[in-house]
VEXLUM-133248 format. One record per residue (C-alpha): residue in one letter; y, z, x. Coordinates in pm, whole numbers. Each point is the difference from the previous one (the first is absolute). Layout:
N
SITE   resn        Y        Z        X
SITE      A        Y        Z        X
...
//
This chain:
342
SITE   resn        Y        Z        X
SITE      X    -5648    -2149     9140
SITE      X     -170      295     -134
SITE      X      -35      101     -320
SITE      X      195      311       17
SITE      X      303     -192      119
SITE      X      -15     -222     -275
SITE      X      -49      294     -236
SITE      X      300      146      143
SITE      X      211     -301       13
SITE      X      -92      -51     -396
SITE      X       78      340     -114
SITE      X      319       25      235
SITE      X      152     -378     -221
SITE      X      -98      198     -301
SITE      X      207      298      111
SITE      X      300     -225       76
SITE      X       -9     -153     -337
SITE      X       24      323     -167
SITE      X      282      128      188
SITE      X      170     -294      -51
SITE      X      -56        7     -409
SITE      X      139      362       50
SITE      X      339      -81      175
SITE      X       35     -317     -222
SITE      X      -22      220     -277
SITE      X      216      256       87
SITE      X      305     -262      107
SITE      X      -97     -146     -368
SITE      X      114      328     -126
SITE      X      226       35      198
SITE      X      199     -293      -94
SITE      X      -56       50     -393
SITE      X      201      372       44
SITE      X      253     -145      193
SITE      X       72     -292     -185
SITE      X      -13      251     -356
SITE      X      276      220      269
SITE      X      209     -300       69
SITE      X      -14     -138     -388
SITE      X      115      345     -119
SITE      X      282       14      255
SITE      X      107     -326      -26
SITE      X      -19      -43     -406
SITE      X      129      352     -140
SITE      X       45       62     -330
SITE      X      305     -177     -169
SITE      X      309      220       -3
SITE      X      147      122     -353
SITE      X      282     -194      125
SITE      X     -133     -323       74
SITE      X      144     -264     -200
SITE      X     -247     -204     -245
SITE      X      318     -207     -113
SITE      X      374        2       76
SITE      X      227      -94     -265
SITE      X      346     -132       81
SITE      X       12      205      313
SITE      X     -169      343     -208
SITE      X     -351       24      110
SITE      X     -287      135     -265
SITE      X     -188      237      236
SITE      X     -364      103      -31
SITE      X       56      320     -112
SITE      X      209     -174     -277
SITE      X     -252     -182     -108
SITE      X     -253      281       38
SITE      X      268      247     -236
SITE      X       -8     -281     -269
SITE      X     -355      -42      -13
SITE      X       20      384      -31
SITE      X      223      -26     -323
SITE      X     -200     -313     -162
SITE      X     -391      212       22
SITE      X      -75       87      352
SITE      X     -112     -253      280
SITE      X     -356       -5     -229
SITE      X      155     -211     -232
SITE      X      123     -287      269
SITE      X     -355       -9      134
SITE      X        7     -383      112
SITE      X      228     -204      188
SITE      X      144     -226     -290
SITE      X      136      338     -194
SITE      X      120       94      333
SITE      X      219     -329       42
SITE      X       86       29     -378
SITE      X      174      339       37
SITE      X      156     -139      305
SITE      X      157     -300     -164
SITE      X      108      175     -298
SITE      X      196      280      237
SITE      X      120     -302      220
SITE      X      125     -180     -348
SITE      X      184      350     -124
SITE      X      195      -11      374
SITE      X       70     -363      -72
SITE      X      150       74     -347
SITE      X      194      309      120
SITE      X      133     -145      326
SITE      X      166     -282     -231
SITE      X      110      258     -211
SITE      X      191      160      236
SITE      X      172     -287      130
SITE      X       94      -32     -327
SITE      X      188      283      -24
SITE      X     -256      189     -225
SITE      X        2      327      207
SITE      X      365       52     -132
SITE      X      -81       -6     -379
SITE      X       41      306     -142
SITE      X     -321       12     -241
SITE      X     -225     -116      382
SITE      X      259      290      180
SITE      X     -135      254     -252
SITE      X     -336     -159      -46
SITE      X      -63       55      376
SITE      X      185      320       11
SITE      X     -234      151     -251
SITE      X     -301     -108      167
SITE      X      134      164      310
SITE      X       41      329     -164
SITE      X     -318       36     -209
SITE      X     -204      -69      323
SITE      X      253      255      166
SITE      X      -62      260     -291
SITE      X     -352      -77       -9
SITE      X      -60       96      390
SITE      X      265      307       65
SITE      X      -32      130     -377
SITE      X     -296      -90     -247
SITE      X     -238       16      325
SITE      X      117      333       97
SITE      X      -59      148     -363
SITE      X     -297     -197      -69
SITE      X     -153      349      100
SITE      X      157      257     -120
SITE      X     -183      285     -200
SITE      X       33      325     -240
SITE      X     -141      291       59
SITE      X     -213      221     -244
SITE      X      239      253       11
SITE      X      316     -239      -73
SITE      X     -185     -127     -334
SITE      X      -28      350      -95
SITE      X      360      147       76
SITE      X      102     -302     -206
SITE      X     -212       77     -292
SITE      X      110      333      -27
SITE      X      367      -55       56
SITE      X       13     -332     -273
SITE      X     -249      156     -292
SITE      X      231     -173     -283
SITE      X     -101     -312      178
SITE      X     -381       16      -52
SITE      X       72      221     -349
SITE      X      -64     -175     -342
SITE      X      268       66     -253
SITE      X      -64      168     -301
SITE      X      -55     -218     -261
SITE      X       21       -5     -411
SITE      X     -135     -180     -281
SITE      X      316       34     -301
SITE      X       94     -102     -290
SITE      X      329       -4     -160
SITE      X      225      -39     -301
SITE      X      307     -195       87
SITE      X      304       57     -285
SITE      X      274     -281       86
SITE      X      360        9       44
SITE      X      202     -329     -143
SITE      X      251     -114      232
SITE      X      335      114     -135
SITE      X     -189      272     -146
SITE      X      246      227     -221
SITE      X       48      416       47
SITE      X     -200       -9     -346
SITE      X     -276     -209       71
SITE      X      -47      127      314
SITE      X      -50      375     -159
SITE      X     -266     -155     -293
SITE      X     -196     -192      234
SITE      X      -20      312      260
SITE      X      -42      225     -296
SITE      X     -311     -309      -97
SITE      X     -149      102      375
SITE      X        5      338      -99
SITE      X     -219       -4     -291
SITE      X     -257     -249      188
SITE      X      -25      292      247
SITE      X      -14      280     -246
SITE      X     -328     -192     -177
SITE      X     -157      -56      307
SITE      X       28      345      124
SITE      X      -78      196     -356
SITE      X     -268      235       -9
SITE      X     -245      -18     -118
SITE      X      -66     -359     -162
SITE      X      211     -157      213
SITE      X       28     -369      -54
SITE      X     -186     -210      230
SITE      X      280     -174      265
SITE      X     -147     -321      -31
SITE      X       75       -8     -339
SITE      X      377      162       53
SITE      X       56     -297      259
SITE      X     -113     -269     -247
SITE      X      265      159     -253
SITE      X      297       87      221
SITE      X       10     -197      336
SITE      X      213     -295       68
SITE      X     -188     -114      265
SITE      X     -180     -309      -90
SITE      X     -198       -5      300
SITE      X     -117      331      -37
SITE      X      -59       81     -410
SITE      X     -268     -168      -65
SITE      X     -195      170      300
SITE      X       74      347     -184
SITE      X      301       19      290
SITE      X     -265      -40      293
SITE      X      226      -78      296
SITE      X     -300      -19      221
SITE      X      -53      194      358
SITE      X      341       77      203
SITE      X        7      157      346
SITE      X      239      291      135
SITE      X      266     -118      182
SITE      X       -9     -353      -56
SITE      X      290     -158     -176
SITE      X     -136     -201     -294
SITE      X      211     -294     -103
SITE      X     -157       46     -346
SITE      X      135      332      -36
SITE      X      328      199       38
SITE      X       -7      256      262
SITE      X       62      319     -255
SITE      X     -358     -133     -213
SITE      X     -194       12      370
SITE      X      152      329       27
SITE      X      -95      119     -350
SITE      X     -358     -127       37
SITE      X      -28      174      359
SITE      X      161      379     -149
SITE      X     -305       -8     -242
SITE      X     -265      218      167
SITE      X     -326      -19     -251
SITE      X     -128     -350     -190
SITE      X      100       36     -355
SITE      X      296      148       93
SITE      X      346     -149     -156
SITE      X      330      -11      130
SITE      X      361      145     -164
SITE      X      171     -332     -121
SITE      X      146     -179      294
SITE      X      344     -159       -2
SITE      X       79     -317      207
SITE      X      264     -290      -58
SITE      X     -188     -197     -157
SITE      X     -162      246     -244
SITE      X     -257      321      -69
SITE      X     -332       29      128
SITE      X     -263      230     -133
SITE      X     -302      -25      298
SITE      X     -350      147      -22
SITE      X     -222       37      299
SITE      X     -359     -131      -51
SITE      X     -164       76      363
SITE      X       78       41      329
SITE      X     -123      -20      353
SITE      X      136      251      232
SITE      X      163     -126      368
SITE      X     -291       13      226
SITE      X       16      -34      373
SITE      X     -243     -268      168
SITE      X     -229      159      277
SITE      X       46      -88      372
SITE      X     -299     -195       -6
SITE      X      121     -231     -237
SITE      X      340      -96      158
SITE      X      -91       65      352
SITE      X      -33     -395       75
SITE      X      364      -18     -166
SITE      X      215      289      168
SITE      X     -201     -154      362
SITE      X      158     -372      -77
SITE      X      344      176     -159
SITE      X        0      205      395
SITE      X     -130     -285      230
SITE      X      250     -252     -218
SITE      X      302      285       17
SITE      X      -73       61      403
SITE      X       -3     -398       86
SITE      X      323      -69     -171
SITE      X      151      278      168
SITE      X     -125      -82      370
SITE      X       78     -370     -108
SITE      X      337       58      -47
SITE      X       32      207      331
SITE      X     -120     -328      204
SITE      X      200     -163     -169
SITE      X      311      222       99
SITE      X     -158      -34      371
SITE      X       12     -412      -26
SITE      X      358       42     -165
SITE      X      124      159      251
SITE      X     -120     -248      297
SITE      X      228     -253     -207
SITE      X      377        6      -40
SITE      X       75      -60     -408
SITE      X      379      -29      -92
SITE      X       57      -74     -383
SITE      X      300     -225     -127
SITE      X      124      282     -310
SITE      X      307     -162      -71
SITE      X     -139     -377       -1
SITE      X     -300      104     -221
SITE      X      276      189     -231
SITE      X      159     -329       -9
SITE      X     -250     -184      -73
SITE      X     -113      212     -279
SITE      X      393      -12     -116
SITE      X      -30     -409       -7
SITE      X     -296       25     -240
SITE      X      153      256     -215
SITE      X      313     -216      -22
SITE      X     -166     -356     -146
SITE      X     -243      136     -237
SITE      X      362      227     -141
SITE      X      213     -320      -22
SITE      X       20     -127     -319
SITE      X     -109     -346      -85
SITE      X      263     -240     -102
SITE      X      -94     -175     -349
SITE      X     -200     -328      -20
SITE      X      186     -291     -137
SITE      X     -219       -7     -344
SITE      X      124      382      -10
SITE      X      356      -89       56
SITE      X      -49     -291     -309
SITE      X     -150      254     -206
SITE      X      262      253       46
SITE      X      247     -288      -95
//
């Protein structure tokens, strides 16, 4: 044979192998996609619905168990399989529990009945009303219309540092001593108003005032606020410290039923109205607050009216009646009370 031929045949076996390394290759690959195809095809994804565990006849689906690992931190915090089979037992042992209590007869209790009832509509309410709200805004120009149209709201009342001189009436009081102490009043407010050299009123309260509280402070009854009923004092003394227009200033003798009041302004703040800026945040929470209750209570008409409601008047009355009735009866005497009456 000649050496070309054997050249040839040489290079033509090396040629072969080659191809053949190419086509085993490509059938390799092949058969990896289409066994990746098959595996996909044949082993989908679970279904939500797939049960992990069925429970007296009541399966617990995936997507159950997906929803509660939801509510107890996310699927992060059931990373490995043991707290995966934890969570599963402990929803299989609630089933357990509950399917025995309703063979039982625990759905019929009344406190369960309104137990579950509840839970039904604050999910309800949650979804079809807080949801729907969760959202809902002011505008700029709503704040403002509101600040302009409520200005007593966002006003400071005037208020006024006093003092007073309190002459008291006795119960019982006579025509007689009624006239001396007013008459007593009267002089307290002549010295306090004389000019010039008036007595100081500090002094005046420490001599005529029957208020213990008050005398020894010179009559100081502290700060006081327009408007505001004081429990400390009668409405005709806020009224006489409020008429007085300049500190210093002293009232006429005012008559109440419990006695005479000579008052004395020492200072006062004039009402002053808050700028916009200031309540804004408030009036915004007052309007978004105002606007959910109101489209609150119109989904709530819309769910009322999906549901028939009839309302027992007369056995409610009745009821009510009943109560009335025991707690009115009298109670018949003990036997010690009978002895004692004997």
């Amino acid at each position: 044979m000649k050496i070309r031929e054997i050249v040839a045949r040489i290079r033509g076996i090396r040629l072969s192998s080659r191809l053949s390394l190419l086509v085993a290759a490509v059938a390799g690959a092949i058969l990896v996609f289409g066994a990746q195809y098959a595996m996909r095809f044949f082993h989908k994804a679970p279904s939500g619905n797939q049960p992990l565990a069925v429970v007296d006849g009541k399966p617990i689906s995936l997507g159950m168990f997906q929803a509660e690992m939801r509510r107890q931190g996310g699927e992060s915090a059931f990373l490995s399989p043991q707290q995966r089979r934890t969570l599963l037992d402990e929803m299989i042992r609630v089933e357990v529990l509950a399917s025995n209590a309703a063979k039982a007869g625990y759905a019929d209790d009344p406190e369960v009945h309104r137990a579950i009832s509840q839970l039904l509509a604050d999910r309800y309410a949650h979804d079809t009303i807080d949801e729907p709200l969760a959202s809902l805004q002011v505008t700029e120009g709503e704040i403002q219309d509101y600040y302009r149209g409520h200005p007593e709201e966002f006003t400071t009342p005037e208020a006024a540092h006093a003092a007073v001189i309190f002459v008291a009436l006795p119960p019982n009081v006579s025509d007689d001593q009624r006239a001396a102490l007013q008459q007593r009043a009267e002089k307290a407010h002549d010295l306090a108003t004389a000019k010039p050299g008036a007595p100081n009123f500090s002094d005046l309260a420490g001599q005529y005032s029957d208020d213990g509280d008050t005398k020894t402070r010179g009559g100081d009854i502290g700060w006081v606020s327009e408007g505001e009923e004081n429990p400390r004092w009668e409405k005709a003394v806020m009224t006489a410290v409020f008429d007085l227009d300049n500190p210093g200033q002293v009232s006429p003798v005012t008559s109440t039923p419990t006695g005479f009041y000579v008052v004395k302004l020492l200072e006062d703040h004039p009402a002053a109205l808050h700028p916009l800026p200031e309540v804004h945040n408030t009036i915004k929470q007052h309007l978004i607050r105002e606007a959910r209750q109101k489209q609150a209570a119109s989904l709530y008409a819309a769910a009322l009216a999906k549901v028939p409601v009839t309302i027992n008047e007369a056995g409610l009355a009745a009821m009510e009646a009943a109560e009335k009735a025991v707690v009115d009866v009298p109670h018949a005497p003990s036997q010690k009370q009978k002895g004692a009456a004997g």
